[in-house]
Biopython code that builds the backbone (N, CA, C, O; Angstrom):
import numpy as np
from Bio.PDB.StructureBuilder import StructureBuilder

atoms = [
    (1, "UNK", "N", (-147.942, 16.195, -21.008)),
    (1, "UNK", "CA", (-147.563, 15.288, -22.058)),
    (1, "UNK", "C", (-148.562, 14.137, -22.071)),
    (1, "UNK", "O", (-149.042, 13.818, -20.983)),
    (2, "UNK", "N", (-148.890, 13.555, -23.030)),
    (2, "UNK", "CA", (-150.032, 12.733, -23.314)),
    (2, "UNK", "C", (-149.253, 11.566, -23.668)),
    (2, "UNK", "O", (-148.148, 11.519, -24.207)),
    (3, "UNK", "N", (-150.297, 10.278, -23.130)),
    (3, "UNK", "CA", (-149.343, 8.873, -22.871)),
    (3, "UNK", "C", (-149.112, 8.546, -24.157)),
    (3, "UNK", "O", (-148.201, 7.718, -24.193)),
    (4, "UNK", "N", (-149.762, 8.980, -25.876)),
    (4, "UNK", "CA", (-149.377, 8.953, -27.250)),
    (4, "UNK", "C", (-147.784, 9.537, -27.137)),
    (4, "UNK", "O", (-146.799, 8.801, -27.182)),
    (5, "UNK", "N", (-147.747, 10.745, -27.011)),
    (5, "UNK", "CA", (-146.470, 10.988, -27.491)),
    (5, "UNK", "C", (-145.181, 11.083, -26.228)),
    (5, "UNK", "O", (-144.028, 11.487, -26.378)),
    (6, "UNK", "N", (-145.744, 10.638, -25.160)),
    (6, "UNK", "CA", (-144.301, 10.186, -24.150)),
    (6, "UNK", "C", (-144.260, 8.363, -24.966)),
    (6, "UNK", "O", (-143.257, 7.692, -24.720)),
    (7, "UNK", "N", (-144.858, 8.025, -25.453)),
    (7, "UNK", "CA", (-144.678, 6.662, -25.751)),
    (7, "UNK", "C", (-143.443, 6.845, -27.372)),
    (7, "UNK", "O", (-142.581, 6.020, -27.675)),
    (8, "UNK", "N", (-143.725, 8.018, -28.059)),
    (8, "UNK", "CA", (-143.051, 8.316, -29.297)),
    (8, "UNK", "C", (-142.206, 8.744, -28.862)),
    (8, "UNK", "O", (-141.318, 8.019, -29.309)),
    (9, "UNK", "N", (-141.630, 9.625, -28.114)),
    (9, "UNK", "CA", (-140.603, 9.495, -27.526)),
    (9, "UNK", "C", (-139.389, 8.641, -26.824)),
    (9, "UNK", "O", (-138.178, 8.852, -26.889)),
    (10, "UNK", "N", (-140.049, 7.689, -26.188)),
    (10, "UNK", "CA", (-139.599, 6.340, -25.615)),
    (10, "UNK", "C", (-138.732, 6.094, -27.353)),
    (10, "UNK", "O", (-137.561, 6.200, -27.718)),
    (11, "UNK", "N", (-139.856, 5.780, -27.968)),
    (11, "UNK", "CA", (-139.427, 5.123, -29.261)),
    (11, "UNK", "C", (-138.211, 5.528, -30.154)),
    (11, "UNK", "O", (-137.500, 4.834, -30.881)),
    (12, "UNK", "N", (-138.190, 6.894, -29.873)),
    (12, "UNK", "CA", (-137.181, 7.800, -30.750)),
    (12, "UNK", "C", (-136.048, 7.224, -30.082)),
    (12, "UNK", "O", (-135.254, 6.807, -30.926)),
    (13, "UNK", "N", (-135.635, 7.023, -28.853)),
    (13, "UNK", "CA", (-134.718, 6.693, -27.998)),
    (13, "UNK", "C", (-134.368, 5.483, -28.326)),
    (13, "UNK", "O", (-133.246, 5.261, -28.781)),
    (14, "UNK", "N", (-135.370, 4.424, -28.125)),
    (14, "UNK", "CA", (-135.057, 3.470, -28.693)),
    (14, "UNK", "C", (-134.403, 3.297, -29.711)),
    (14, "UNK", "O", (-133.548, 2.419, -29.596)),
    (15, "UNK", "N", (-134.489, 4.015, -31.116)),
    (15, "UNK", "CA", (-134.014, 4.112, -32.467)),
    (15, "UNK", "C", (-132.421, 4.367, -32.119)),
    (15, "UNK", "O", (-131.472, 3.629, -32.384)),
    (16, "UNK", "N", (-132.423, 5.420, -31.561)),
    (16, "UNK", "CA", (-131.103, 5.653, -31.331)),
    (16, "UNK", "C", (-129.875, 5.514, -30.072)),
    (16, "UNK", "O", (-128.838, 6.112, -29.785)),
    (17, "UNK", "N", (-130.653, 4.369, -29.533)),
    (17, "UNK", "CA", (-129.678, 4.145, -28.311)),
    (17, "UNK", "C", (-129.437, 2.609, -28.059)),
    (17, "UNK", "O", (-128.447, 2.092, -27.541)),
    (18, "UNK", "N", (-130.723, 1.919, -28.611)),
    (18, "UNK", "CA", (-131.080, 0.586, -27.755)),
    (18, "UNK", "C", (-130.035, -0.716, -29.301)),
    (18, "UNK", "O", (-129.606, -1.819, -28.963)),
    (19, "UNK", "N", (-129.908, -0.288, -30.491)),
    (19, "UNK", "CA", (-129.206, -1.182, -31.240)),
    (19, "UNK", "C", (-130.093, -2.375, -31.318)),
    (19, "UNK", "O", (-129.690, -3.519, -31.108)),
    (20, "UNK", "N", (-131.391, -2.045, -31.647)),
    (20, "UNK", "CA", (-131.988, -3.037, -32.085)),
    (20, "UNK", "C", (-132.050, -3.640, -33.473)),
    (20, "UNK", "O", (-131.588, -2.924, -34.362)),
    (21, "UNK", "N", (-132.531, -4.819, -33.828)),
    (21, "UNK", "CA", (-132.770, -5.842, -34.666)),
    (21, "UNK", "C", (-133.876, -5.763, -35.379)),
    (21, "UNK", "O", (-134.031, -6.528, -36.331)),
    (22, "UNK", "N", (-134.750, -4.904, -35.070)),
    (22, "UNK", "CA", (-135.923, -4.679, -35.362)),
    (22, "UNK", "C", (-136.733, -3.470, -35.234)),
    (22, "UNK", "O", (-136.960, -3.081, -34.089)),
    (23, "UNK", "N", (-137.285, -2.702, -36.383)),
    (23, "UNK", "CA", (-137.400, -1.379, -35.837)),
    (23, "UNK", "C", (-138.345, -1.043, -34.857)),
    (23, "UNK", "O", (-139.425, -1.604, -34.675)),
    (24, "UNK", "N", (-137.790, 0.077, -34.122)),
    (24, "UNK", "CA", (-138.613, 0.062, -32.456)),
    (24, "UNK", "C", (-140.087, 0.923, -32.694)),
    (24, "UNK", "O", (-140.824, 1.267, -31.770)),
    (25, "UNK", "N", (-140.323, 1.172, -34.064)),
    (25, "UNK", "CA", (-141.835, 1.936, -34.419)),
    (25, "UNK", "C", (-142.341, 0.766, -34.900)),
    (25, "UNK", "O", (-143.409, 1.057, -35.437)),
    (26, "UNK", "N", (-142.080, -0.734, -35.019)),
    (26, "UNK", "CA", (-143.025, -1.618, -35.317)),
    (26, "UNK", "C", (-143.287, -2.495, -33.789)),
    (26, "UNK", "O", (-144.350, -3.003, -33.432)),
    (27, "UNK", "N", (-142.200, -2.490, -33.166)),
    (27, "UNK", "CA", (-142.442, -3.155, -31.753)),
    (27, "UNK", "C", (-144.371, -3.028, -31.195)),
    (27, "UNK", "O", (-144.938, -2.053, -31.687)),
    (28, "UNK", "N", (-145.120, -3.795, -30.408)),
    (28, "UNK", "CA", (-145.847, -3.095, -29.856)),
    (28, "UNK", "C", (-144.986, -2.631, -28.064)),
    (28, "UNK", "O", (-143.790, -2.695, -27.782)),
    (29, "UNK", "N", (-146.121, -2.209, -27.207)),
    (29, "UNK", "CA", (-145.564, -2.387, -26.342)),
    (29, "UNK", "C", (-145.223, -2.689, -25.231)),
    (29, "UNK", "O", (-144.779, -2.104, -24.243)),
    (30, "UNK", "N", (-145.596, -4.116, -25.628)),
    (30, "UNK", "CA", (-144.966, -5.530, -24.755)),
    (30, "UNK", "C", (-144.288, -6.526, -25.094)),
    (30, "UNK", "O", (-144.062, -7.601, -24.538)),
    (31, "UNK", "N", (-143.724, -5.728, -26.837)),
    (31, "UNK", "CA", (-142.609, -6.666, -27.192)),
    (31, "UNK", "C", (-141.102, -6.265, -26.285)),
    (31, "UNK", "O", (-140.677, -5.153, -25.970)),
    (32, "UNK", "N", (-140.521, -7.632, -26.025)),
    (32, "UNK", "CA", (-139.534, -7.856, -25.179)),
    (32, "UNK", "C", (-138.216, -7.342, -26.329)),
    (32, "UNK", "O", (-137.812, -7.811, -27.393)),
    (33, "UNK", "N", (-137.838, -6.197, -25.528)),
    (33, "UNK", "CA", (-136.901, -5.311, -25.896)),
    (33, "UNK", "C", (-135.425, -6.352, -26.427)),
    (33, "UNK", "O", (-134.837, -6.531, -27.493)),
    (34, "UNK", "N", (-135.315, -6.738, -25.344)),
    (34, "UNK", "CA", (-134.252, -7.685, -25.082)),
    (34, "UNK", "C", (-134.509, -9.018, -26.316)),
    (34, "UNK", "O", (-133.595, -9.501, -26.984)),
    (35, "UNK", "N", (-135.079, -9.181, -26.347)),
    (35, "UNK", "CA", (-135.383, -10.288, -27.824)),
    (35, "UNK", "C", (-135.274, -9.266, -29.296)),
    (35, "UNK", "O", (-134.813, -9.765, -30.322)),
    (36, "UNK", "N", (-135.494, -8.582, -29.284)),
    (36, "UNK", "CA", (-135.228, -7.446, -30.215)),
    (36, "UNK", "C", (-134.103, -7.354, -30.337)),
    (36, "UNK", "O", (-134.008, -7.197, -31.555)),
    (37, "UNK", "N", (-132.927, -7.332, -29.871)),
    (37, "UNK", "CA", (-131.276, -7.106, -30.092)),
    (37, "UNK", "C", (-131.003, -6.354, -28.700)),
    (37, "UNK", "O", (-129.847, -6.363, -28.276)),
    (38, "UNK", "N", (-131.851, -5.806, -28.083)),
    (38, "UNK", "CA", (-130.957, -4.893, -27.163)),
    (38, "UNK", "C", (-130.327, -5.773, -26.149)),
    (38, "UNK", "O", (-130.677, -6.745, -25.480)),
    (39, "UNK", "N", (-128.962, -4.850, -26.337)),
    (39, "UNK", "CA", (-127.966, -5.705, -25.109)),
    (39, "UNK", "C", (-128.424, -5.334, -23.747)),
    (39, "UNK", "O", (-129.455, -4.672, -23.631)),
    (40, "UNK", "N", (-127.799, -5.674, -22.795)),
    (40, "UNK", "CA", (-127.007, -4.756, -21.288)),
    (40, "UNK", "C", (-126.747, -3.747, -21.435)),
    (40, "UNK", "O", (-127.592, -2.903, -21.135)),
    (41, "UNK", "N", (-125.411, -3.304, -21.987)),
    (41, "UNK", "CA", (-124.985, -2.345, -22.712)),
    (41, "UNK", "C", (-125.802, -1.570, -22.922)),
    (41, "UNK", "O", (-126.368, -0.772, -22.175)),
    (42, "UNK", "N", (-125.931, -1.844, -24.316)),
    (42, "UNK", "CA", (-127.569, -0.336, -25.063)),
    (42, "UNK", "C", (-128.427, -0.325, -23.578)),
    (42, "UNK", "O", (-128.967, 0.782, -23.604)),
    (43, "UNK", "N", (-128.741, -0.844, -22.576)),
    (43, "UNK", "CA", (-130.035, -0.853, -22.316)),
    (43, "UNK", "C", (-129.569, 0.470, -21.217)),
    (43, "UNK", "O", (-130.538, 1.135, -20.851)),
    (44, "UNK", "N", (-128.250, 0.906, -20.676)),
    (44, "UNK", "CA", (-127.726, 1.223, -20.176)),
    (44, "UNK", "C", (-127.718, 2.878, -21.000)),
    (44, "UNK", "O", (-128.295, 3.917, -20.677)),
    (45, "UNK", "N", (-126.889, 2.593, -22.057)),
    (45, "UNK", "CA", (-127.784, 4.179, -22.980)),
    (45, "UNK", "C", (-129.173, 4.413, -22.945)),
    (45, "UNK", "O", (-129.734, 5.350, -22.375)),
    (46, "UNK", "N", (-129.650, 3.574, -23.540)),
    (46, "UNK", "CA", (-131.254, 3.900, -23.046)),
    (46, "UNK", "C", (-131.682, 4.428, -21.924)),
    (46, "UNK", "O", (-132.574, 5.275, -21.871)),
    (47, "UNK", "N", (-131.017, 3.920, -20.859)),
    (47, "UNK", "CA", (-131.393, 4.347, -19.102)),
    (47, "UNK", "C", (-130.784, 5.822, -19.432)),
    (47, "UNK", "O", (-131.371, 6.701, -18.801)),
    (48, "UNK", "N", (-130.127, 6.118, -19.964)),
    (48, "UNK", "CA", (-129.441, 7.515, -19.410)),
    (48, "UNK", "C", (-129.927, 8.314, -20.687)),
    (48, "UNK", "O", (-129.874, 9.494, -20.340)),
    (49, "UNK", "N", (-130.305, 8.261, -21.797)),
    (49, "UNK", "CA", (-131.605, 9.303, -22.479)),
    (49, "UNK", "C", (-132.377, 9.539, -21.953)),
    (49, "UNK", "O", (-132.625, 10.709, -21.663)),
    (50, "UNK", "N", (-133.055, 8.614, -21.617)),
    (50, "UNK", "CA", (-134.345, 8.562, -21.201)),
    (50, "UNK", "C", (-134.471, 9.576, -19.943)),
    (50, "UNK", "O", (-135.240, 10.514, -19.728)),
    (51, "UNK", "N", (-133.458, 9.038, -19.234)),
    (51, "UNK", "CA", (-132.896, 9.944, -18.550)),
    (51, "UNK", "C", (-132.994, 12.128, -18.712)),
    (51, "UNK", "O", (-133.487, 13.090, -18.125)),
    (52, "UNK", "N", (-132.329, 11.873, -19.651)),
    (52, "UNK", "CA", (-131.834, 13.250, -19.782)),
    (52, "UNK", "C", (-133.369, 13.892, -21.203)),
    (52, "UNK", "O", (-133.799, 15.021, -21.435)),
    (53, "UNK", "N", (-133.660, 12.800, -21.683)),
    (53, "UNK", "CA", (-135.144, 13.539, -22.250)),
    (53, "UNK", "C", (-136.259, 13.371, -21.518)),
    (53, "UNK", "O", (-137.283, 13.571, -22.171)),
    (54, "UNK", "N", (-136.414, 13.090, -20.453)),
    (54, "UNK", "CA", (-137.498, 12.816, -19.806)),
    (54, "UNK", "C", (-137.136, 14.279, -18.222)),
    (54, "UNK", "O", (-138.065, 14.681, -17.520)),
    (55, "UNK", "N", (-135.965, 14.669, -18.078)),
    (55, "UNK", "CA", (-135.581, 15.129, -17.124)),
    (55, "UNK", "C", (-136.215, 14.283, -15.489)),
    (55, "UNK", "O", (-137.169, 14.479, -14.737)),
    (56, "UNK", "N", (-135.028, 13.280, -15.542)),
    (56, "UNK", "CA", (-135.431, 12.758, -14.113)),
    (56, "UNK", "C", (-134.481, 11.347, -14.212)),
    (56, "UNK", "O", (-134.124, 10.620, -15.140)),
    (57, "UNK", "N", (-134.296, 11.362, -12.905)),
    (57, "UNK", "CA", (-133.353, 9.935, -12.649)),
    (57, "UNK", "C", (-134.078, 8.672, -11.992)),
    (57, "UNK", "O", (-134.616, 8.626, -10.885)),
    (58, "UNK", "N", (-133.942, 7.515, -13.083)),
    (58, "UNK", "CA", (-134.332, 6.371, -12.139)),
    (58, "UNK", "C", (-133.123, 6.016, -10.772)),
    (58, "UNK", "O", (-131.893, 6.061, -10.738)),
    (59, "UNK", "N", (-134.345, 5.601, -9.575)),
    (59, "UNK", "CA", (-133.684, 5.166, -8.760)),
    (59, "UNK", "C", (-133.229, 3.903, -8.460)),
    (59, "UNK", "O", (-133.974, 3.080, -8.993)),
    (60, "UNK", "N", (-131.803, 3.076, -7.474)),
    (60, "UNK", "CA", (-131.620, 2.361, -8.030)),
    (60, "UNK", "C", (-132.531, 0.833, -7.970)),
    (60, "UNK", "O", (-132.190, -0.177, -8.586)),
    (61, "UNK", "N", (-134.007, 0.968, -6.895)),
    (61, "UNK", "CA", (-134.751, -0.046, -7.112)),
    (61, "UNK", "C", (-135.329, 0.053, -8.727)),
    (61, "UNK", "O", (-136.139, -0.762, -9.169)),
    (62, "UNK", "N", (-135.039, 0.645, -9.144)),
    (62, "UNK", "CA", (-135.602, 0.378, -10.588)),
    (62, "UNK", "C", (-134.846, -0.073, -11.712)),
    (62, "UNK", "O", (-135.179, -0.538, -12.802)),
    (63, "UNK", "N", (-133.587, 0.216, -11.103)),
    (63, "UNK", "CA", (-132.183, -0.104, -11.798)),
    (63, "UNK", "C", (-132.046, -2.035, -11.992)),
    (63, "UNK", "O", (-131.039, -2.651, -11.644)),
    (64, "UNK", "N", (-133.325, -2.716, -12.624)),
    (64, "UNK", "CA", (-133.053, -3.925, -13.394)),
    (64, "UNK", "C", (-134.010, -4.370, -14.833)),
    (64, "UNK", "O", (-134.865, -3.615, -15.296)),
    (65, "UNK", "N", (-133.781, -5.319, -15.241)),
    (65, "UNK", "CA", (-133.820, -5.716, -16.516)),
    (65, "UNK", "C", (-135.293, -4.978, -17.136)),
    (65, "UNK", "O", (-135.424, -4.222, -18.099)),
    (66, "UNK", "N", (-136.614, -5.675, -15.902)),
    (66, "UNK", "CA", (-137.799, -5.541, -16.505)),
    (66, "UNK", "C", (-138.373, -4.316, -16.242)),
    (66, "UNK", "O", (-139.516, -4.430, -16.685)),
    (67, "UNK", "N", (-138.243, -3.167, -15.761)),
    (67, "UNK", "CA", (-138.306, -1.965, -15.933)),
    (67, "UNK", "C", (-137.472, -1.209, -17.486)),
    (67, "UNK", "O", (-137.730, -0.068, -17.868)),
    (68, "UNK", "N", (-136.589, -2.040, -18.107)),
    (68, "UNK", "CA", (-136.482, -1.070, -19.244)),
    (68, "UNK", "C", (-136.928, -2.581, -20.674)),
    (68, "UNK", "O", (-136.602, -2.468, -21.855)),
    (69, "UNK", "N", (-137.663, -3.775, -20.114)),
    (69, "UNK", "CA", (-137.898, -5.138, -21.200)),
    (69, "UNK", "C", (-138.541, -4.395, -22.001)),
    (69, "UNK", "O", (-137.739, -4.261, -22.925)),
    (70, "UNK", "N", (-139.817, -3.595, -22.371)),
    (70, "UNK", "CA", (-140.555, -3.095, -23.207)),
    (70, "UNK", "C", (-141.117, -1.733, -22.914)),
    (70, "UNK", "O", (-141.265, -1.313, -21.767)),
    (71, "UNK", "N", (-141.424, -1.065, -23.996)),
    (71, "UNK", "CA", (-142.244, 0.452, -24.292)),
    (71, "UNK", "C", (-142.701, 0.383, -23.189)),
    (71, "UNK", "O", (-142.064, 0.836, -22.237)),
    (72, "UNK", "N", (-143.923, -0.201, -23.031)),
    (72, "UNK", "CA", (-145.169, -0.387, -21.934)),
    (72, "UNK", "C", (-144.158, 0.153, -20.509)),
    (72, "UNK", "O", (-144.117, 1.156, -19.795)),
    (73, "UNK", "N", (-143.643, -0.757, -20.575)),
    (73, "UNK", "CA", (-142.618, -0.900, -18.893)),
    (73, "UNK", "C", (-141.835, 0.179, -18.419)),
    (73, "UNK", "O", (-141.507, 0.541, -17.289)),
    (74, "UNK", "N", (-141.587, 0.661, -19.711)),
    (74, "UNK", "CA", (-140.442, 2.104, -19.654)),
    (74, "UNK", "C", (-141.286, 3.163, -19.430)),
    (74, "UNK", "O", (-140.967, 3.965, -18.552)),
    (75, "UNK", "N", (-142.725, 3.390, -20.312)),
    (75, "UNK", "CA", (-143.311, 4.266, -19.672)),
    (75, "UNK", "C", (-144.399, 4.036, -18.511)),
    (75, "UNK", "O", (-145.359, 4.802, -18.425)),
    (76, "UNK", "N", (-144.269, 3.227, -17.838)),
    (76, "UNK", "CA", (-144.828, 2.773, -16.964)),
    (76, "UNK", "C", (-144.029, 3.384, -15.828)),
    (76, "UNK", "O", (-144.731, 3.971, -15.004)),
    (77, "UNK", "N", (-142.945, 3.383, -15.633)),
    (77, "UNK", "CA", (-141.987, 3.639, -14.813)),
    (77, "UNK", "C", (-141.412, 5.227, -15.208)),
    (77, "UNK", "O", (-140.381, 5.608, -14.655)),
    (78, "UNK", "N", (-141.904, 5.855, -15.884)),
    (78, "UNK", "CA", (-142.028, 7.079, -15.958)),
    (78, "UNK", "C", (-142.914, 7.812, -15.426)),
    (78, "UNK", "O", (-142.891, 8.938, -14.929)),
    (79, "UNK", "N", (-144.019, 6.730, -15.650)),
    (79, "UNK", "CA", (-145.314, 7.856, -15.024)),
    (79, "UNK", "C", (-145.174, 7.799, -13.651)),
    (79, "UNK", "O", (-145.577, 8.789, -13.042)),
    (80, "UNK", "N", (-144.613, 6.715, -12.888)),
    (80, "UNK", "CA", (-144.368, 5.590, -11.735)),
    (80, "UNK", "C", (-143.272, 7.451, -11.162)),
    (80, "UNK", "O", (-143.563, 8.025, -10.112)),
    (81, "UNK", "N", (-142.562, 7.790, -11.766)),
    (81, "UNK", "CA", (-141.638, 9.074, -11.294)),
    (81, "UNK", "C", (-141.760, 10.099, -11.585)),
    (81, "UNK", "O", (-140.947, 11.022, -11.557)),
    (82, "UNK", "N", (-143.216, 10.058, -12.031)),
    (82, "UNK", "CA", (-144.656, 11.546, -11.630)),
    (82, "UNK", "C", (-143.801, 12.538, -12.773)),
    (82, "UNK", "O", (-143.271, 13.576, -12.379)),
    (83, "UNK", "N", (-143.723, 12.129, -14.171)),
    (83, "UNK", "CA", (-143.564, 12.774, -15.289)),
    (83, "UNK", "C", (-144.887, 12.801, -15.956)),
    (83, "UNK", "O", (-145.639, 11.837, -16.098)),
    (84, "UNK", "N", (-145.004, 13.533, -16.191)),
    (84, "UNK", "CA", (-147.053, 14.380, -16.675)),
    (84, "UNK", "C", (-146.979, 13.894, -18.286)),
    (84, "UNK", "O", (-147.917, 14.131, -19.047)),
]
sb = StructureBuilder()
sb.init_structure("model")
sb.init_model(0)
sb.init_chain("A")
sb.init_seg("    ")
for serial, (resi, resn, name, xyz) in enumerate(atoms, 1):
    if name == "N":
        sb.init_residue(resn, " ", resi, " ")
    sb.init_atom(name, np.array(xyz, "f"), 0.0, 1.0, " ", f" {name:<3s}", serial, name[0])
structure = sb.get_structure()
């Protein structure tokens, strides 16, 4: 998978999990998720798509805010759990 479309992916998720304020295909990605609308909550759906489309579980040192704040960070921490 190529860091273009694990990043479009991220995004699709975003669309449909995170309840943002702003659409997540204009975000770049180091806009702060969390300033965007996403709650606790959503960020918590998000963790568990991402999850289940990415096939793999974050562990729980990764389990806080700035690992899921922006695109960048989310797939940062994907590649970080040796997804190709």
């Amino acid at each position: 998978m190529d860091h273009i479309d694990r990043r479009e992916r991220i995004r699709t998720i975003l669309k449909q999990h995170a309840r943002l304020s702003r659409d997540a295909g204009r975000l770049s990605e180091q806009d702060d998720l969390y300033e965007a609308g996403m709650s606790s909550h959503a960020s918590v759906n998000v963790m568990l798509a991402l999850e289940s489309e990415f096939n793999l579980e974050f562990p729980d040192q990764m389990l806080n805010r700035s690992v899921f704040d922006s695109i960048g960070a989310i797939a940062s921490a994907i590649e970080q759990l040796g997804v190709a």
